[in-house]
C-alpha positions as CSV (number, residue, x, y, z in Angstrom):
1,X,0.0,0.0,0.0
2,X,2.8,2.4,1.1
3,X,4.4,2.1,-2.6
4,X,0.8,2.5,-4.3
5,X,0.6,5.9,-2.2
6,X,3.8,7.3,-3.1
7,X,3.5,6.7,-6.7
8,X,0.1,8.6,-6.7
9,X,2.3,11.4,-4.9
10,X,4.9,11.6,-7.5
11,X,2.9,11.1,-10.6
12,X,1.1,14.3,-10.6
13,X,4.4,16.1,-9.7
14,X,6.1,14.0,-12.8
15,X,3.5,15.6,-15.1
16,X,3.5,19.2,-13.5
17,X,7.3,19.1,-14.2
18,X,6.7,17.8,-17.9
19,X,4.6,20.3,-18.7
20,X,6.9,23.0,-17.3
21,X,9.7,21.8,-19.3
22,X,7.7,21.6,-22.8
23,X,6.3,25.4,-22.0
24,X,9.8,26.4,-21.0
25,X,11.3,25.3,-24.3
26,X,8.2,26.2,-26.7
27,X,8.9,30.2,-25.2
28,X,12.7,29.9,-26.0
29,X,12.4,28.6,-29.4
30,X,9.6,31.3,-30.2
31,X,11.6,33.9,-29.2
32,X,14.8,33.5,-31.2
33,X,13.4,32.5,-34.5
34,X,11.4,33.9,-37.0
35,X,8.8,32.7,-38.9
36,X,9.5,30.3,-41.3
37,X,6.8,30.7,-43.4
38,X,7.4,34.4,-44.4
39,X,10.9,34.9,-43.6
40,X,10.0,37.6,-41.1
41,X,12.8,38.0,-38.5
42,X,11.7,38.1,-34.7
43,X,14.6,39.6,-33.6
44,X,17.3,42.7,-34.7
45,X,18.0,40.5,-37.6
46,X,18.5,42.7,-40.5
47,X,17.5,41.6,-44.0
48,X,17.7,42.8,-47.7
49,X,14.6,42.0,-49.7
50,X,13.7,42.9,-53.2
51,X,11.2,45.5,-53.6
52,X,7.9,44.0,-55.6
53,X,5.4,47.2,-54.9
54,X,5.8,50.5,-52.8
55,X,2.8,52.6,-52.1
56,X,3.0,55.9,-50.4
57,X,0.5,56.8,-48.5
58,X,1.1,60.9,-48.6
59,X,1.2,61.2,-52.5
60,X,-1.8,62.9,-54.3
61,X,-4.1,60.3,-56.4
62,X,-2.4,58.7,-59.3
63,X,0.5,58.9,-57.7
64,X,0.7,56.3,-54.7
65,X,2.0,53.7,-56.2
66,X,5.3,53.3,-56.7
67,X,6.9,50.4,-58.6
68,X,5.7,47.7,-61.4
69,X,2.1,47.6,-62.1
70,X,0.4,45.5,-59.3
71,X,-3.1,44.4,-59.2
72,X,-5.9,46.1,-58.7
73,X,-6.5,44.7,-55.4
74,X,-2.8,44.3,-53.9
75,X,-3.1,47.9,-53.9
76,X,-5.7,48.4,-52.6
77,X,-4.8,46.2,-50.0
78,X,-1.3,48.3,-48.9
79,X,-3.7,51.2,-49.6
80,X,-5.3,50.6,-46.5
81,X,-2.4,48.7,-44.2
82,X,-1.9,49.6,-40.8
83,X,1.7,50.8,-40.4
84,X,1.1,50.1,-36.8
85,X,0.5,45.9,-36.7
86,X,2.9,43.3,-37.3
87,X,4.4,42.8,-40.9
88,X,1.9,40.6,-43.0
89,X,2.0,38.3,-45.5
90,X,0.0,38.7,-48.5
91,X,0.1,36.0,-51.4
92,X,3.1,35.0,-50.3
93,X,5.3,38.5,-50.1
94,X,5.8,40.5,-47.0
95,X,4.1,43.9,-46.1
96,X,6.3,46.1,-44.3
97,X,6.5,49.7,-43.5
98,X,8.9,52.7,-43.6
99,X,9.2,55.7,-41.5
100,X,7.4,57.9,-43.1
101,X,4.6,55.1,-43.2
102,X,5.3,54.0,-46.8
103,X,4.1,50.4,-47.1
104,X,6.2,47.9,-49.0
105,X,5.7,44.5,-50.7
106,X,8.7,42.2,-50.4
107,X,9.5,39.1,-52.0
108,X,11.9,37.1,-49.5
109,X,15.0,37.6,-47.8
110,X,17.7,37.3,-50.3
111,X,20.1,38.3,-46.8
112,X,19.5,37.5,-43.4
113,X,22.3,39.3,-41.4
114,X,25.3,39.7,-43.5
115,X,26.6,42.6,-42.2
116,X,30.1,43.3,-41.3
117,X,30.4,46.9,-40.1
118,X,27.9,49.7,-40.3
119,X,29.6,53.4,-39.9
120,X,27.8,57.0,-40.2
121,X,29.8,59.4,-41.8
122,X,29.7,63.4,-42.3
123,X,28.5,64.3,-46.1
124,X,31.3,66.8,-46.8
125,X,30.8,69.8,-44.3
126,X,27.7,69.8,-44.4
127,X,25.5,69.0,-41.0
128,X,24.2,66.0,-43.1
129,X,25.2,62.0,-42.3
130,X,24.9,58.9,-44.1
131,X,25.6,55.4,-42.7
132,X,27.8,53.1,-44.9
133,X,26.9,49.5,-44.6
134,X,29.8,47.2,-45.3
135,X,28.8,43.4,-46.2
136,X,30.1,40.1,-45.0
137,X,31.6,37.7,-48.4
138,X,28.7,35.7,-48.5
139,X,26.0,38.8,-48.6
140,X,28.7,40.2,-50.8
141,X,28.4,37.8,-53.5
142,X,24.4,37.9,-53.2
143,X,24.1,41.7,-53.7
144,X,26.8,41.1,-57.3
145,X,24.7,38.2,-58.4
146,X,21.4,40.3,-57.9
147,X,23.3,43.3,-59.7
148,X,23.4,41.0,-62.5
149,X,20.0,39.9,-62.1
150,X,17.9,42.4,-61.4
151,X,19.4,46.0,-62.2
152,X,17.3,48.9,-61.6
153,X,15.1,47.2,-58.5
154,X,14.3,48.7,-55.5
155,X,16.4,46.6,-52.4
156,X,15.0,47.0,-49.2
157,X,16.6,46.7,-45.9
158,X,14.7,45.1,-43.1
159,X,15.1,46.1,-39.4
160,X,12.9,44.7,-36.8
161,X,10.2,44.8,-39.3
162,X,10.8,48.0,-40.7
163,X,12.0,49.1,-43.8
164,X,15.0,51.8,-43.1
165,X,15.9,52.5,-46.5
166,X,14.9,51.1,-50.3
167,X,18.2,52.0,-52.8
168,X,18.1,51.3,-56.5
169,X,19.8,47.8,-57.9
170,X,22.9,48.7,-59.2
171,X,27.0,47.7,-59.9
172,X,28.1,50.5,-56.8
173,X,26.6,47.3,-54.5
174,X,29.2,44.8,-56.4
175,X,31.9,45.6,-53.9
176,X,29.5,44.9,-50.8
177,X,28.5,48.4,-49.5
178,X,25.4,50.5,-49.7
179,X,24.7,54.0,-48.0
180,X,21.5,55.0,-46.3
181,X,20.9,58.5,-46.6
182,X,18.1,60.8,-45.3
183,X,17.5,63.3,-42.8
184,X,20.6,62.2,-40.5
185,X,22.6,64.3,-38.1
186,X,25.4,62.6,-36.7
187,X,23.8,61.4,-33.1
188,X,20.7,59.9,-35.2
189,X,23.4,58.6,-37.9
190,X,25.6,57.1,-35.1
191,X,22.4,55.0,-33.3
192,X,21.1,53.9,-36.8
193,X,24.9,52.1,-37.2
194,X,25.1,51.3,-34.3
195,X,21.8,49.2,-34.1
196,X,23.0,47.4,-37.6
197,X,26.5,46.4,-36.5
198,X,26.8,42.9,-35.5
């Protein structure tokens, strides 16, 4: 009888401790990747994606839609995103935000980190910065091969599901750098690299 009792003691604390373990290791692994299914990173992964569509909100009628002729109703459908939810995926491309609340459809991450230093820089002597983003070898040889392959594009770079900056496709990014300009002084240029460096 005594050995009857102290397995109904233990059993329930077997399961309790079970079920701690499997909820402990679901959280970690949900936490440090993304999701496989769009490509979307979870974390301060940063990622360069091709740019499909752009739509800007801001523009006058006729003019919103930036890019290669999309369907009637993918634009209508960043027409009316909500800058403010989670990136979404739409027949199979990524909506994602800018800034200035630009929404942008993205095929999938050609690049998921890649980056070897990140460094803001004065624009002559002016009161205007830049950041230079310098590329690992492998992102390196991704950018040159999508030189060659798709010239002209819009390339977007992904942080924490927003896009900072879109640059146009072309044979500057063959030696593994790209600059991302806008309105930068140097203490908003200097956290912007600092939040891509690796």
């Amino acid at each position: 009888m005594g050995a009857v009792r102290l397995l109904r003691t233990l059993a329930p604390l077997a399961l309790v401790a079970s079920l701690a373990t499997a909820c402990g290791n679901d959280s970690s692994s949900d936490s440090a990747s993304g999701d496989p299914s769009t490509g979307a990173a979870t974390s301060d992964t940063v990622q360069l994606r091709l740019v499909t569509a752009r739509y800007a909100q801001d523009t006058s009628k006729g003019q919103e839609q930036l890019g290669p002729q999309t369907p009637q109703d993918m634009v209508d459908t960043m027409k009316n995103y909500d800058c403010t939810s989670k990136p979404t995926v739409t027949d199979g491309k990524l909506l994602e935000c800018d800034a200035s609340r630009n929404v942008y459809l993205l095929d999938p991450p050609l690049v998921n980190g890649g980056i070897a230093s990140a460094e803001p820089l004065q624009i002559g002597n002016t009161g205007q910065w830049y950041v230079k983003v310098t590329f690992d070898d492998a992102a390196t040889e991704t950018l040159s091969k999508t030189v060659d392959s798709s010239p002209g594009n819009e390339l977007a770079l992904v942080l924490n599901g927003k896009v900072v900056t879109a640059v146009i496709v072309d044979s500057s990014m063959k030696d593994g750098h790209i600059g991302i300009t806008g309105d930068y002084d140097q203490a908003s240029a200097t956290q912007l690299a600092d939040q891509l460096s690796p």
